[in-house]
N, C-alpha and C positions, 0 to 999 in steps of 0.2 A: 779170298774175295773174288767172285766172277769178274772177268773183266769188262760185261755191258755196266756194271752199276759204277757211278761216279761217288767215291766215299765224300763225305762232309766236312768244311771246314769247319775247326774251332772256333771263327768269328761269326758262323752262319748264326743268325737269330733263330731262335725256338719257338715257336708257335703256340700259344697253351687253346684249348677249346675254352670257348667262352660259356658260364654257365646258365640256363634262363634264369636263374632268381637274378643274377647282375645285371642282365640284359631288364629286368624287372625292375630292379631298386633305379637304374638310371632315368629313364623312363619317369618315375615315380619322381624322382628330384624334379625332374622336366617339369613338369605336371603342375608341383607344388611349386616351383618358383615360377612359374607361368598366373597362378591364383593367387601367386600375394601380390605381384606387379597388377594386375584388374584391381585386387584391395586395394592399393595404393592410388593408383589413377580412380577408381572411385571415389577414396578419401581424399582426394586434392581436387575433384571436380566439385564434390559437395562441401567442400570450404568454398570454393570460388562462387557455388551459387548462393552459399549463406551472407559472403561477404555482397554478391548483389543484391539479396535481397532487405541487407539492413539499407542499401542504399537507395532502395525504389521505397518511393513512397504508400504505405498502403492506406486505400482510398478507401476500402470498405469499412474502416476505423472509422471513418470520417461521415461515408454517407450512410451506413448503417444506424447509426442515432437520430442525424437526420432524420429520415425516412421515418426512427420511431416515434418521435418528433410531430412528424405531418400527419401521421395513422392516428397519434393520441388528439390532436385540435381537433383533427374531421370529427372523432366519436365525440368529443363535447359540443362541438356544434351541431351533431345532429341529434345529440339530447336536448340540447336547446330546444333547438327548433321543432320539438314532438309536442312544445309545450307544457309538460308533465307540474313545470315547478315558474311559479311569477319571475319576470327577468329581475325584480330586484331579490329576488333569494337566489336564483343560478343566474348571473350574467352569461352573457357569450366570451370568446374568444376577443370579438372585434370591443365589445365593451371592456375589459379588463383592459386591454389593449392603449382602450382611447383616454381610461381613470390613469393608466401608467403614465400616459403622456401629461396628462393634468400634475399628477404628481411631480413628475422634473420638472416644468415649467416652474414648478413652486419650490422649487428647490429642495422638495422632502425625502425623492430616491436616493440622491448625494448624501445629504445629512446623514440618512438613517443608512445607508449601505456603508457608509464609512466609518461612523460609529461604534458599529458592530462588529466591521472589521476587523478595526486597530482596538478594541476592546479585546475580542476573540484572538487576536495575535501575540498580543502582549500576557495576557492572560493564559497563553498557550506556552511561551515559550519559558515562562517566568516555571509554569507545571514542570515542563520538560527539565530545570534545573535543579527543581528539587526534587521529582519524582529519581532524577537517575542515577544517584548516589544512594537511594533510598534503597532502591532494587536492588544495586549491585551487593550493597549491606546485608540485606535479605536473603540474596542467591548465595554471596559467600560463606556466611558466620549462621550457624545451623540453629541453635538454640534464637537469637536473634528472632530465624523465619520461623519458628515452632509456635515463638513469641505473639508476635505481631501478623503471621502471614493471612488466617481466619478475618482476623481484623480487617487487611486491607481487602479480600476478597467481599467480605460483607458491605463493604463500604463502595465496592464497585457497583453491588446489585442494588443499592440503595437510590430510590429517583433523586437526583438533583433536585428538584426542586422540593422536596422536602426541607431542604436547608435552608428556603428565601424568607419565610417566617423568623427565623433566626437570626439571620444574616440583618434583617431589617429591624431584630429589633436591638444588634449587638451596633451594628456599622450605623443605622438610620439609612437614609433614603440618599447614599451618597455611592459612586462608582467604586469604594470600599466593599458594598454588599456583592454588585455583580461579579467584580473577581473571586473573592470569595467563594462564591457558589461557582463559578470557572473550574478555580481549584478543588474544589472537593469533586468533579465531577470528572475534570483529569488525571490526575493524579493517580488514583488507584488503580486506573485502568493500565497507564504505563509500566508503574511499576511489576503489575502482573506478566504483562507484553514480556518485559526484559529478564522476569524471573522463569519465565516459561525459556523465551531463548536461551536463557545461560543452562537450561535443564537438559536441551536438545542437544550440546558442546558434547565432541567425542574426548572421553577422560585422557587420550593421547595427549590432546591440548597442554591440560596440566603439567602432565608429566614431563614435558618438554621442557617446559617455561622453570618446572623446578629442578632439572637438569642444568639448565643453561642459568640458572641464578636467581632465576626474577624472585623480586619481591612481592608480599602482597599488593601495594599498590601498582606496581609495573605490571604483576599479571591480571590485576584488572583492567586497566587501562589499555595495555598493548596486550593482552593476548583473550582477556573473559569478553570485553565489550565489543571487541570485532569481529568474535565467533560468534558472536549473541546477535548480533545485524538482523536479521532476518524476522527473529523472533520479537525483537526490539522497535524492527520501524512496523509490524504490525501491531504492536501497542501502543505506539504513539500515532497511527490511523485511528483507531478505536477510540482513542483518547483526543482526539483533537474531535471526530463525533461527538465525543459526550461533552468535551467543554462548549462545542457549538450547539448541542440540544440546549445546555446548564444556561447558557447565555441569553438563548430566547425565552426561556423559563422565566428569567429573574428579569429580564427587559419587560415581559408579560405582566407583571404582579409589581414590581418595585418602579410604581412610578410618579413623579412629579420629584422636589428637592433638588439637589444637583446632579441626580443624573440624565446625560444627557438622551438625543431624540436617538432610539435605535431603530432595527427593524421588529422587534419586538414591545417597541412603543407604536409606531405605525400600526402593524396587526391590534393596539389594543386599541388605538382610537377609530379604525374601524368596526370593532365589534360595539365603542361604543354610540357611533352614529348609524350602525344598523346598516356600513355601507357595506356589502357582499362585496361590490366592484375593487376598493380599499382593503379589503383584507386579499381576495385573491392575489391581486396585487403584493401583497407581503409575502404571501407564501411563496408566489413564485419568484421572488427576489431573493428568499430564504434559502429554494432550493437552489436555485441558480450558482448564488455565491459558496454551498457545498460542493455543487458538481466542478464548479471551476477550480478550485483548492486542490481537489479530487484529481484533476485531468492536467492541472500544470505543477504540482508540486509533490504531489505522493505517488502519483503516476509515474512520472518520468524519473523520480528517485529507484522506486522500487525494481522500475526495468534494468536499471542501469546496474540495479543492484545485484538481479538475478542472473545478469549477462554475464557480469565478469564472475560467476562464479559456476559459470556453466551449467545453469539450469531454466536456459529460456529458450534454450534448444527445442524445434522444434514445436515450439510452443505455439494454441492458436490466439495468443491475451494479444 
């Protein structure tokens, strides 16, 4: 060995050349774990603004109907006021307005909006008891639906008020007749509701529930009816519609005896005093008491409904 060169020791470390693909793949890790930490930080920033913004109130909810509200008076008042039609066939606004206020004074808005309420409520909830054991009977046991399902679909497209002639001449002129026609008018509807949701249930469901044990009635109860939700509380919207169309129907035609004043006796003793101001009056009482039902009870179910199941996400209702 020359004596300029100094030999190596055994403990000296080795040096290997580094190759580019390593120098590559590192890099490459960098890169990607640098994109899933922004994933991340994006996915916690957009929880943090979902969770502000269930907490901010949104106002456009609020003044948006409003708004369509004052757009719809203005154009009937300035139909009015074209003259086109006598003010006792089109009142105004300010007239319907001023019949309303005659009416509570006389106590007939109360009467007749409560009436129909607790008519419409009871009449409703009494449906929902026997409609949903109906369904679930239907949705489960196949020959059953094969059976009867034709049936209850017919029976949905069928007007309610076909039934009041019936009803009046089976019950007579007693609040026997207007539930009656309630029921035939909700009823079918729900049942469809529940038999359509339990159709949409992923078959996993089942196969779960008859893994872990369930019985027929456990997995109707705990596992077909609360995968049916969705498809179930819109047939009982649909259906609380038609028992409130079925109610004004039978209030319309079935009246004097013991049943009492509704708002569908109001509407008729304005058609038959010829008063426009008296009937507008009803209707917009009519509508009124839907949209409210609508906006504090089915509304706020259904959001509550679609939230906890993660599909309000995003959403602009």
């Amino acid at each position: 060995m020359p004596s300029n060169q100094t030999p190596l020791a055994d403990t000296d470390p080795v040096v290997e050349p580094v190759e580019p693909r390593h120098i590559h793949a590192a890099l490459t890790r960098t890169s990607t774990g640098n994109e899933d930490l922004r994933e991340l930080e994006s996915g916690l920033d957009s929880l943090q603004s979902d969770a502000a913004r269930k907490n901010r109130i949104d106002w456009s909810r609020i003044l948006l109907p409003i708004a369509a509200l004052v757009v719809l008076v203005l154009i009937w008042q300035f139909y009015v006021s074209l003259g086109l039609k006598r003010r006792d066939q089109v009142p105004g606004p300010m007239d319907v307005l001023g019949q309303m206020g005659v009416l509570w004074s006389e106590g007939k808005v109360q009467e007749s909006v409560w009436t129909s309420l607790q008519r419409g409520l009871v009449g409703f909830i009494i449906s929902v008891a026997i409609a949903t054991p109906v369904g679930l009977l239907l949705a489960q046991v196949a020959p059953v639906r094969r059976a009867f399902g034709p049936l209850i679909s017919g029976l949905q497209v069928l007007p309610s008020v076909a039934w009041v002639p019936a009803a009046i001449i089976w019950f007579g002129l007693t609040d026997a007749t207007v539930y009656f026609v309630v029921f035939m008018g909700a009823i079918p509807s729900i049942i469809n509701g529940l038999i359509s949701g339990v159709d949409q249930i992923p078959p996993q469901y089942r196969r779960v529930g008859t893994v872990l044990g369930a019985s027929r009635l456990e997995m109707a109860l705990q596992i077909i009816l609360p995968a049916a939700l969705p498809g179930y509380l819109g047939g009982l919207k649909q259906g609380w519609a038609f028992s409130w169309r079925s109610l004004m129907a039978a209030e319309i035609i079935a009246v004097g005896g013991t049943i009492g004043f509704g708002l569908g006796s109001l509407l008729d003793q304005g058609r038959q005093l010829s008063d426009m101001a008296v009937v507008m009056s009803a209707i917009l009482l009519i509508l009124a008491v839907g949209i409210l039902i609508e906006l504090l009870v089915f509304g706020p179910i259904e959001k509550r409904l679609l939230r906890s199941r993660g599909l309000l996400a995003g959403s602009t209702r």
